[in-house]
GUDRENLUM-362762 format. One line per field, with one value per residue: x, y, z of N, C-alpha, C in turn; chain. Coordinates in Angstrom, 1 decimal. Layout:
residues N
n.x	X	...
n.y	Y	...
n.z	Z	...
ca.x	X	...
ca.y	Y	...
ca.z	Z	...
c.x	X	...
c.y	Y	...
c.z	Z	...
cadena	A	...
This chain:
residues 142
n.x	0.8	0.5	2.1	1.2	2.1	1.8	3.3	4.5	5.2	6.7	7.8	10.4	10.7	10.7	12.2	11.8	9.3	9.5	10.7	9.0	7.0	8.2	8.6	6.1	5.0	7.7	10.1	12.7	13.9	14.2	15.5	17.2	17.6	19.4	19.3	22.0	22.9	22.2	22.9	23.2	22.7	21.5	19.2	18.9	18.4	20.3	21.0	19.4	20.7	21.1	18.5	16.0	16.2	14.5	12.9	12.2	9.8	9.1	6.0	4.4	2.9	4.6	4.1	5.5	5.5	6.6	8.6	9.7	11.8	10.6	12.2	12.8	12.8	10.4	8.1	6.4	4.6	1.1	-1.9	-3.4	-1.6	0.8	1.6	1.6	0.4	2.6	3.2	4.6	6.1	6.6	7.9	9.7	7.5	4.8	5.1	5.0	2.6	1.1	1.7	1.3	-1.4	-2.4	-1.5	-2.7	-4.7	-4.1	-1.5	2.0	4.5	7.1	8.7	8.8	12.0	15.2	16.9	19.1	19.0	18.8	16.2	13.5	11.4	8.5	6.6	3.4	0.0	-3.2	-6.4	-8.2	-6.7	-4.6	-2.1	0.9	3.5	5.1	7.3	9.7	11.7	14.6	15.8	15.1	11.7	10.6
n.y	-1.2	2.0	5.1	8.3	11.8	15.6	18.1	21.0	24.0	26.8	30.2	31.5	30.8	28.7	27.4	28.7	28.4	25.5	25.2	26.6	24.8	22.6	23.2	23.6	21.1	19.3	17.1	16.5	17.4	14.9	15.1	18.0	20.0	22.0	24.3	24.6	22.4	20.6	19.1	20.7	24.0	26.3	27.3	29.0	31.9	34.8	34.4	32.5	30.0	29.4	28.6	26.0	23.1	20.6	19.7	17.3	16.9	14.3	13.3	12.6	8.9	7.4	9.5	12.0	15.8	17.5	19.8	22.4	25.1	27.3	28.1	31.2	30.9	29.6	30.5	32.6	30.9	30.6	29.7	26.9	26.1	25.9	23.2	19.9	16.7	14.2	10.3	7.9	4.7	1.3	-0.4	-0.1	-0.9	-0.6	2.2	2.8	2.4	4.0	6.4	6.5	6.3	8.4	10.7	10.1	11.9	14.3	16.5	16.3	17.4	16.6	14.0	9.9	9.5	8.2	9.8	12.3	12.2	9.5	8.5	6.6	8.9	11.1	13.8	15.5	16.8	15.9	15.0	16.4	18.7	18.5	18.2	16.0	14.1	11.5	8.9	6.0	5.3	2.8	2.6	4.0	5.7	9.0
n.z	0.0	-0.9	0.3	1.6	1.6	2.4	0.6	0.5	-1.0	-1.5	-1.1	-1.3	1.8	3.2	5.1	7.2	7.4	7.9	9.9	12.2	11.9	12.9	15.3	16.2	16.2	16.9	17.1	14.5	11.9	9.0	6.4	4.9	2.1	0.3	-2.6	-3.7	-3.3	-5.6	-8.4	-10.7	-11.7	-13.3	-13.5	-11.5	-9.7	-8.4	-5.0	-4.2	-3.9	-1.1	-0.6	0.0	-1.4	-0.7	2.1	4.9	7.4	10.0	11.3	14.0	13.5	10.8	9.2	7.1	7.0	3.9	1.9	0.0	-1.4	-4.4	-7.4	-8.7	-11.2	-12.1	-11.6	-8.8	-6.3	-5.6	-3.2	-4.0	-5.8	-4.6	-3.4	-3.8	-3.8	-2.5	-3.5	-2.4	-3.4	-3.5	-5.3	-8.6	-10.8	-9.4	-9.3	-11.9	-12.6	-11.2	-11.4	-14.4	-14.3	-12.9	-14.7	-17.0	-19.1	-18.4	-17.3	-17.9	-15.9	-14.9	-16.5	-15.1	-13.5	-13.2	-10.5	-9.3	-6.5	-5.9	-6.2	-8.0	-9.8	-10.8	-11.7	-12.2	-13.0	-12.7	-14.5	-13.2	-11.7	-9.7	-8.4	-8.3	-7.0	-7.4	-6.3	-6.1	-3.4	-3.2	-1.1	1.5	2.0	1.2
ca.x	0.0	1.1	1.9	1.0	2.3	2.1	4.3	4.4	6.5	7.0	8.3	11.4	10.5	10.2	12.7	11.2	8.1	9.2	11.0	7.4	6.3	8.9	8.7	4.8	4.8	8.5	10.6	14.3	14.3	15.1	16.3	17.3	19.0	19.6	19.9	23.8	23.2	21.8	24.3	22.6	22.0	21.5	18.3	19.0	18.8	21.1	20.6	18.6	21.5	20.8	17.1	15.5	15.7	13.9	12.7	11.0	9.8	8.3	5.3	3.3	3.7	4.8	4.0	5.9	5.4	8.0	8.2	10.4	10.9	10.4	13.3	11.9	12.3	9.2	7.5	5.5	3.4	0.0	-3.1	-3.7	-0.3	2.2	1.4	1.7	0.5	3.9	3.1	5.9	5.4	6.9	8.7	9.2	6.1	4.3	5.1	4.8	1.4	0.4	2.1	0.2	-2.8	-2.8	-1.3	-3.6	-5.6	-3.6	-0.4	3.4	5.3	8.6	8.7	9.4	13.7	16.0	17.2	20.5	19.1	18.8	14.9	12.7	10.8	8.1	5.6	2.4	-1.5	-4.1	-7.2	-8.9	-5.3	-4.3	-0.8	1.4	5.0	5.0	8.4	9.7	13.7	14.7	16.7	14.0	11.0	11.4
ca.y	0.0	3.8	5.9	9.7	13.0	16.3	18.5	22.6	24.7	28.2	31.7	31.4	31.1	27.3	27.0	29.7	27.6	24.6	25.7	26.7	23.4	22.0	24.1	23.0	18.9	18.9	16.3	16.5	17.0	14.0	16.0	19.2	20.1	23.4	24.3	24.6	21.0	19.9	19.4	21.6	25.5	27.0	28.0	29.8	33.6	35.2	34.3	30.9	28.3	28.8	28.7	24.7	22.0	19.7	19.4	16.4	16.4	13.0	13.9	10.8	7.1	7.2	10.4	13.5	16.2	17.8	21.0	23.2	26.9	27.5	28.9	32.1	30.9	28.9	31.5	33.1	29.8	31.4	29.0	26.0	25.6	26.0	21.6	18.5	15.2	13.0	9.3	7.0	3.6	0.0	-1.3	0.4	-1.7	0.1	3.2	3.3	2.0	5.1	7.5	6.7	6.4	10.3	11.5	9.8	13.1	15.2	17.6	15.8	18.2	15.9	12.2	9.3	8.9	8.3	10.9	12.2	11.9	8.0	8.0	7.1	10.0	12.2	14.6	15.7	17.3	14.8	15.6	17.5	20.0	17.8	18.0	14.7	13.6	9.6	8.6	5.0	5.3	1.8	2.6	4.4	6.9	10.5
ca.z	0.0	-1.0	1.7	1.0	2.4	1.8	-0.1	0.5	-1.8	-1.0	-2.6	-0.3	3.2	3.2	5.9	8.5	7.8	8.5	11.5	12.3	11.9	13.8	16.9	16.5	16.1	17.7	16.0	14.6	10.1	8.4	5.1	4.6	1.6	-0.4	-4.2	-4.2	-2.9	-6.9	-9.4	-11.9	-10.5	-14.1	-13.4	-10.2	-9.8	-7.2	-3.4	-4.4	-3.5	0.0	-0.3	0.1	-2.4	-0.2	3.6	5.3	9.3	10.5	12.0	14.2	12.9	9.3	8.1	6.5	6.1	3.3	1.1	-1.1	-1.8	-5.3	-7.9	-9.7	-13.2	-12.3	-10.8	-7.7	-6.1	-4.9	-2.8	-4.8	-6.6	-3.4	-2.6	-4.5	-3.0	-2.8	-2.9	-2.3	-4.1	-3.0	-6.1	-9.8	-11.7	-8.9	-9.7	-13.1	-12.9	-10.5	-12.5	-16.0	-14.5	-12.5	-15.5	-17.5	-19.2	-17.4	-17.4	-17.4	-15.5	-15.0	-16.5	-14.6	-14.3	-12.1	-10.3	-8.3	-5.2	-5.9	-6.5	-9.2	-9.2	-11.6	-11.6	-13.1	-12.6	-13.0	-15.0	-12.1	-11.4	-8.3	-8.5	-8.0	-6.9	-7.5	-6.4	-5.6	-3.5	-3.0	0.1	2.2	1.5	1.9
c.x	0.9	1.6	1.7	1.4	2.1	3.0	4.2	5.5	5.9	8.2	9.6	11.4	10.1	10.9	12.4	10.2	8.2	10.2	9.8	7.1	7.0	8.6	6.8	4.7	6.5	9.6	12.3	13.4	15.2	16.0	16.1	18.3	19.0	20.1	20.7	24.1	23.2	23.0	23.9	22.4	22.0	20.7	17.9	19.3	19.6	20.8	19.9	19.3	20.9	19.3	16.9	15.6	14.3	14.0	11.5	10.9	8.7	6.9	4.4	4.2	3.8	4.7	5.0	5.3	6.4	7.4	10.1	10.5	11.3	11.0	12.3	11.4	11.1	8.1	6.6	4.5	2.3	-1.2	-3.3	-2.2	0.9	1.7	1.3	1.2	1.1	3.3	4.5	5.2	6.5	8.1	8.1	7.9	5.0	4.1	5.1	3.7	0.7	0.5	1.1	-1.2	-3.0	-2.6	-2.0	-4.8	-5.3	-2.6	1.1	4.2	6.8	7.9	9.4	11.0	13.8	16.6	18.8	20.6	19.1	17.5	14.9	11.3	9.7	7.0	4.4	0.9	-2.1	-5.0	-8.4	-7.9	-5.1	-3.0	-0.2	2.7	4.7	6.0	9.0	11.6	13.4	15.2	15.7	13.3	11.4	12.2
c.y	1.2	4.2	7.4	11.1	14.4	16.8	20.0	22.9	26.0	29.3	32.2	31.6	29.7	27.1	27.6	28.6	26.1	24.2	25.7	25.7	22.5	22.3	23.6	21.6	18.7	17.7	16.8	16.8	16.0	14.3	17.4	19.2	21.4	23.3	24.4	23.0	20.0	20.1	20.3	22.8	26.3	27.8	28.6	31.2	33.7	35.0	32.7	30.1	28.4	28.4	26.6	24.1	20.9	19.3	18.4	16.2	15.1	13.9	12.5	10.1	7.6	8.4	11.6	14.5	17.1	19.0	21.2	24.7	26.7	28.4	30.3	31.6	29.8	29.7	31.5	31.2	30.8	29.8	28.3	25.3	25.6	23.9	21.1	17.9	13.9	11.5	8.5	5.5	2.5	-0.9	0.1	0.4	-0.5	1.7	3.9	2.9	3.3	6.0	8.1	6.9	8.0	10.8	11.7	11.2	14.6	16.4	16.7	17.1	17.6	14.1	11.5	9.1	9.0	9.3	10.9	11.7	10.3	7.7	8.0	7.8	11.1	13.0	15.4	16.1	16.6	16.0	16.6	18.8	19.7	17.6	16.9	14.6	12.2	9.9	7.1	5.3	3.6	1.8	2.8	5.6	8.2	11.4
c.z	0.0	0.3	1.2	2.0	1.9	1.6	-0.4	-0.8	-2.0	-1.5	-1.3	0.8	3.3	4.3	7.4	8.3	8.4	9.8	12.8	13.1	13.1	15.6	17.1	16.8	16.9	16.5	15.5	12.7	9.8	7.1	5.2	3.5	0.7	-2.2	-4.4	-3.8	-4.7	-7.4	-10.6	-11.2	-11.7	-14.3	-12.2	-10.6	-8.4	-6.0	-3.4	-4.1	-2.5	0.7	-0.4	-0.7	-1.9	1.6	4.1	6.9	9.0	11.5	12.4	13.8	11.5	9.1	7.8	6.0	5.1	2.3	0.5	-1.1	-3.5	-6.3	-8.7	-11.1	-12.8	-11.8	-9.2	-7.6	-5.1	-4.1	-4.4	-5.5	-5.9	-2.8	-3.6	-3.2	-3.0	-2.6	-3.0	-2.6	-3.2	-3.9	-7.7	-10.6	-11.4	-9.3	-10.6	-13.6	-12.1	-11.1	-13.9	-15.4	-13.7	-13.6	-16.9	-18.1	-18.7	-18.2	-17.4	-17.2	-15.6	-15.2	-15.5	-15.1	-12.9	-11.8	-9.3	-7.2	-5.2	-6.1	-7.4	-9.1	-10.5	-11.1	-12.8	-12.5	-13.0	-13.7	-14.2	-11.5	-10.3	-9.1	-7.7	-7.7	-6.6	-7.3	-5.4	-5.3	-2.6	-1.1	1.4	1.4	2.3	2.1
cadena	A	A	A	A	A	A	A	A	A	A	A	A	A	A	A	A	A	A	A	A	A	A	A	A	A	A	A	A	A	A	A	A	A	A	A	A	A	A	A	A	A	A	A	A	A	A	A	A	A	A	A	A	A	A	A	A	A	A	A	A	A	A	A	A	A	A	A	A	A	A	A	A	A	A	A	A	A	A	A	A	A	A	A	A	A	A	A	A	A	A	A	A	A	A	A	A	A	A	A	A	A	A	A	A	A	A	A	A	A	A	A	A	A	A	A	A	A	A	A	A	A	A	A	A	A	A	A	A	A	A	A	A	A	A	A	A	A	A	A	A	A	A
């Protein structure tokens, strides 16, 4: 079975927020990592390395919740488009059977591939504009 979390992403204040969060639910960050962390930063404007690539707190049994701040060249996120709904899959098959089918009618924002961090990982809007992160990491989720 899936597991599902959400997934904030914010106009550079992702780390005050989830500072926030922390100081609310308590907890340690399992990831933190920053855009001078990617091996790519081409599409970074000035000040952006040290802004979020990716932050996950545990919150409770199993869950995360995890976010982003968001580079300009993709612009401003406003209510509705600052969250994805990350699922984390079990095995590849899996997650390339989840994938087609949200994307199914939909938007492909990023195709399934392997990625740096070691996930297989894509993204996409289903045919209602529910935004998706399908991603299966062998090692652990998250």
């Amino acid at each position: 079975m899936p597991t599902i979390n959400p997934y904030l992403h914010f106009n550079g204040n992702a780390e005050a927020a989830f500072n926030f969060y922390r100081s609310v639910f308590g907890g340690e960050f399992k990831m933190m990592s920053r855009f001078k962390d990617a091996p790519s930063q081409t599409q970074l404007h000035a000040g952006e390395a040290e802004k979020i690539l990716h932050v996950s707190l545990p919150i409770g049994n199993g869950n995360l919740l995890m976010g982003s701040d968001v580079p300009q060249a993709f612009g401003e996120v406003t209510f509705g488009t600052n969250f994805n709904i990350s699922i984390s899959t079990f095995d590849e098959p899996e997650t390339d059977r989840v994938f087609a089918a949200l994307s199914d009618g939909g938007t492909l924002n990023m195709p399934l591939e392997k990625t740096f961090w070691g996930a297989y990982f894509g993204m996409c809007k289903d045919k209602f504009g529910v935004q998706w992160m399908v991603s299966y990491e062998s090692n652990q989720p998250g």
